[in-house]
C-alpha atoms as one frame of an Amber mdcrd trajectory, in Angstrom:
protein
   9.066   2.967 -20.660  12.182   3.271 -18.585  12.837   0.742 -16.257  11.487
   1.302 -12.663  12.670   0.373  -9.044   9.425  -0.262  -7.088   8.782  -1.298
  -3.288   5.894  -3.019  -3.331   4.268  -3.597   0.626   1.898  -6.690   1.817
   2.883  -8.926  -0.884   2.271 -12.361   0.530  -1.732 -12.285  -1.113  -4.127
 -10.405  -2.942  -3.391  -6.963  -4.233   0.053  -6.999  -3.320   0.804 -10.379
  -4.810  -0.875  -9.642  -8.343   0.792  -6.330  -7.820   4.482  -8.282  -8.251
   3.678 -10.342 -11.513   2.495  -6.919 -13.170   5.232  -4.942 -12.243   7.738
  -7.973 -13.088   5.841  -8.727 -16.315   6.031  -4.950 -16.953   9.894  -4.962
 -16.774  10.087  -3.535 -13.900  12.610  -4.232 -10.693  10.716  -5.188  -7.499
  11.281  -5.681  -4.095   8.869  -7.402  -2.344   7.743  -6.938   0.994   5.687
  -8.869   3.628   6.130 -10.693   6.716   5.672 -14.137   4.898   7.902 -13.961
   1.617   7.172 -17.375   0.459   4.397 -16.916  -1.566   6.411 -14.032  -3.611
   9.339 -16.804  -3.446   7.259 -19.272  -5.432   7.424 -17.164  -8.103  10.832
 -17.095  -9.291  10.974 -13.748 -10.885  14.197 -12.788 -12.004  13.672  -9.037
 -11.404  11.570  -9.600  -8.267  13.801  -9.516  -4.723  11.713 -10.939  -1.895
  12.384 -10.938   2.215  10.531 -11.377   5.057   9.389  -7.710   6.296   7.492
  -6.358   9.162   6.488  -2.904   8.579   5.660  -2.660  12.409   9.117  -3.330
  13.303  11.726  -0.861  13.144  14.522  -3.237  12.794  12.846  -5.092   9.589
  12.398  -2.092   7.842  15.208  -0.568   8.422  16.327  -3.453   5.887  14.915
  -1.875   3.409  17.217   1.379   3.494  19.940  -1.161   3.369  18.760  -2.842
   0.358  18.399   0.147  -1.547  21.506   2.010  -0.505  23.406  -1.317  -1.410
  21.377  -2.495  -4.727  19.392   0.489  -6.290  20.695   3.665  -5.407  17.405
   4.993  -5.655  13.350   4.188  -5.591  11.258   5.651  -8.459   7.727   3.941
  -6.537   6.609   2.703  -3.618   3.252   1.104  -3.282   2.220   1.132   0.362
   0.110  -1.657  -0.274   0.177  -3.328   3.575  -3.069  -3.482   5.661  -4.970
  -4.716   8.669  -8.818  -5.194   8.952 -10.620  -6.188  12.336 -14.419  -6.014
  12.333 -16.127  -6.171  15.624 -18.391  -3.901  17.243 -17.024  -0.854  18.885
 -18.147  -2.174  22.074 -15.984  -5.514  22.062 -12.899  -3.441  20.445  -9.780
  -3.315  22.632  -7.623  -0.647  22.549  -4.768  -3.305  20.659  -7.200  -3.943
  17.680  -6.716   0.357  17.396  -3.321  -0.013  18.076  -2.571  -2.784  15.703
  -4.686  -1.033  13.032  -2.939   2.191  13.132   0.666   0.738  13.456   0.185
  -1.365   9.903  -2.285   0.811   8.117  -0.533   4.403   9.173   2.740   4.101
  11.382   4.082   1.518   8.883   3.837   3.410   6.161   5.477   6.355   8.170
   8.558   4.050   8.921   8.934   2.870   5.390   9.007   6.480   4.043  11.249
   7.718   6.382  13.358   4.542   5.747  13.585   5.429   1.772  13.225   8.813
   1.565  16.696   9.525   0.946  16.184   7.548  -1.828  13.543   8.694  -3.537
  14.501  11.244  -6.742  12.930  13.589  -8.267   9.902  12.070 -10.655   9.029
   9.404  -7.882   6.047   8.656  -7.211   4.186   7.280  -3.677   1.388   5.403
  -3.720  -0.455   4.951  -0.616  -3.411   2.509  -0.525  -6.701   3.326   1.720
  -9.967   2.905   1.524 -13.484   3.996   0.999 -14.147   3.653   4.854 -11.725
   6.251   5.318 -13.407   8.774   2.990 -15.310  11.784   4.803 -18.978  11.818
   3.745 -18.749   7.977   2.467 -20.364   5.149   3.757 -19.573   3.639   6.497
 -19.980   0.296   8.039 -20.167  -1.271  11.792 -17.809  -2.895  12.869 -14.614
  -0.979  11.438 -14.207   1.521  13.515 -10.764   0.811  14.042  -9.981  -0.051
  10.199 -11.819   3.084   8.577 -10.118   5.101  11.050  -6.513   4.394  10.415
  -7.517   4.556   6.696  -8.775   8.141   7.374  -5.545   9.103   8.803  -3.408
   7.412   6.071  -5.458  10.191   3.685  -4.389  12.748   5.713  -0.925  11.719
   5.771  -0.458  11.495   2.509  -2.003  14.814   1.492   0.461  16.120   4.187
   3.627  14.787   2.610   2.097  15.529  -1.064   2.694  19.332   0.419   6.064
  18.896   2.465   8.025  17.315  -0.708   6.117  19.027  -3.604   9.337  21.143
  -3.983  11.941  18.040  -4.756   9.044  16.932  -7.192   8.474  14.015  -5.364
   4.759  12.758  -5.740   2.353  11.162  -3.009  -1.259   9.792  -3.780  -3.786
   7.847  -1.995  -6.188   5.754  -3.458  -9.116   4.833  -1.142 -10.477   1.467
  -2.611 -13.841   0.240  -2.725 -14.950  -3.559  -2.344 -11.984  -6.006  -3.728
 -11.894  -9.608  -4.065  -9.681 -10.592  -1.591  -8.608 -12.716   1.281  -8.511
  -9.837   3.884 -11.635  -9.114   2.594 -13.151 -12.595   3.065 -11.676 -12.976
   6.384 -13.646  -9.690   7.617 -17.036 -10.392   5.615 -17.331 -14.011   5.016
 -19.086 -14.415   1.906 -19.715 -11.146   0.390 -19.065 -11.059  -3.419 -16.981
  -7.958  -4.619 -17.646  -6.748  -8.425 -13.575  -6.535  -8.610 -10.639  -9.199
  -8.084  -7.096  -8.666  -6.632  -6.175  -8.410 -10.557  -8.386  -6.366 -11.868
  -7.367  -3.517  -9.319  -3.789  -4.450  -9.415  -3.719  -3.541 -13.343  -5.421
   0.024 -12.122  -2.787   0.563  -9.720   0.058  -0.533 -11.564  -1.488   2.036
 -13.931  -1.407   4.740 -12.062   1.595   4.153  -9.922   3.775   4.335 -13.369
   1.803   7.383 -14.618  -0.223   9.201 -12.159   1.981  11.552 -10.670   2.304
  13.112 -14.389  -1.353  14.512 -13.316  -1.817  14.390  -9.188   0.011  15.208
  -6.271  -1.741  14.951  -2.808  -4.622  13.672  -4.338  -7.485  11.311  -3.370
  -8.409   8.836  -5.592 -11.865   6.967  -4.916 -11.244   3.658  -7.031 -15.055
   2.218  -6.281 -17.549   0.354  -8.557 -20.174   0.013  -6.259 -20.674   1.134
  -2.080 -18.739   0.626  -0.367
């Protein structure tokens, strides 16, 4: 397979970080992207380029166009991989845990897009990552009001843009996850066991990412083993 340029978002841990090692191990060029870039660092991938990136701050991100323009010349993926969970009861949410939420898990995604879409040719694919709380009709669980929501709206986004670029050929997907093994995860439900790791779902998307926009465009994707 051809070699790929790939942005890969919320890198520091979990999806995001096994995300980089597959990609890289795949033969793939990566830029990796997260406000801690140390972990990523540690690495020392060859093909792998690594800086510190907020995706809630304009100015970060807008490093990203420059990166490109100056080292690429183009993006065949981006894996808008970034997220934000709070879980407290809608009664004790403030209106920054919404805020927060929406400006990782939607608006960041929107700058990043806009920051690379003159970069993306025709054959790329994005790949947006939500969740099963954002699914209409799917469980749902207290406590993420703020989380599911976002997630909800990411879906909607996406199937948006699927439509608006559809005539360059220029792909966009959302997979709404179920239950992964992860450190976000953790943090919001200590000690709950999912039935998949980081890895395990990182070898599905890297799958799909490379291959999926061959058979989808403004699709959603529920990747889930068990409920949620």
């Amino acid at each position: 397979m051809k070699k790929k340029n790939v942005i890969i978002t919320g890198t520091s841990r979990g999806i995001g970080y096994e995300l980089v090692q597959l990609f890289a191990d795949a033969g793939h060029n990566v830029l990796a992207l997260s406000r801690d870039a140390a972990p990523v660092s540690g690495l020392d991938i060859d093909s792998c380029v690594c800086f510190s990136c907020d995706i809630t701050d304009a100015k970060d991100v807008a490093k990203v166009g420059d990166f490109v323009k100056e080292r690429w010349g183009h993006v065949d993926i981006v894996i808008n991989n970034s997220g934000y969970l709070v879980n407290k009861p809608f009664g004790k949410l403030k209106l920054q845990d919404f805020e927060q939420s929406y400006d990782v898990n939607v608006f960041g995604v929107v700058r990043l897009v806009q920051q690379v879409l003159p970069y993306l040719k025709k054959g790329s694919h994005v790949v947006n990552v939500s969740s099963m709380g954002g699914i209409q009709g799917s469980l749902k669980f207290s406590g993420l009001a703020a989380y599911s929501s976002s997630k909800g709206a990411l879906i909607t986004l996406t199937e948006v843009l699927a439509e608006e670029y559809k005539d360059q050929n220029i792909s966009f997907n959302v997979l709404a996850l179920g239950a992964v093994q992860t450190e976000m995860l953790e943090e919001a439900f200590p000690g709950y066991k999912a039935p998949l790791t980081a890895e395990e779902m990182g070898r599905y998307i890297l799958d799909f990412a490379l291959t999926g926009n061959r058979y989808y465009n403004g699709k959603i994707l529920q990747v889930s083993s068990s409920t949620p």
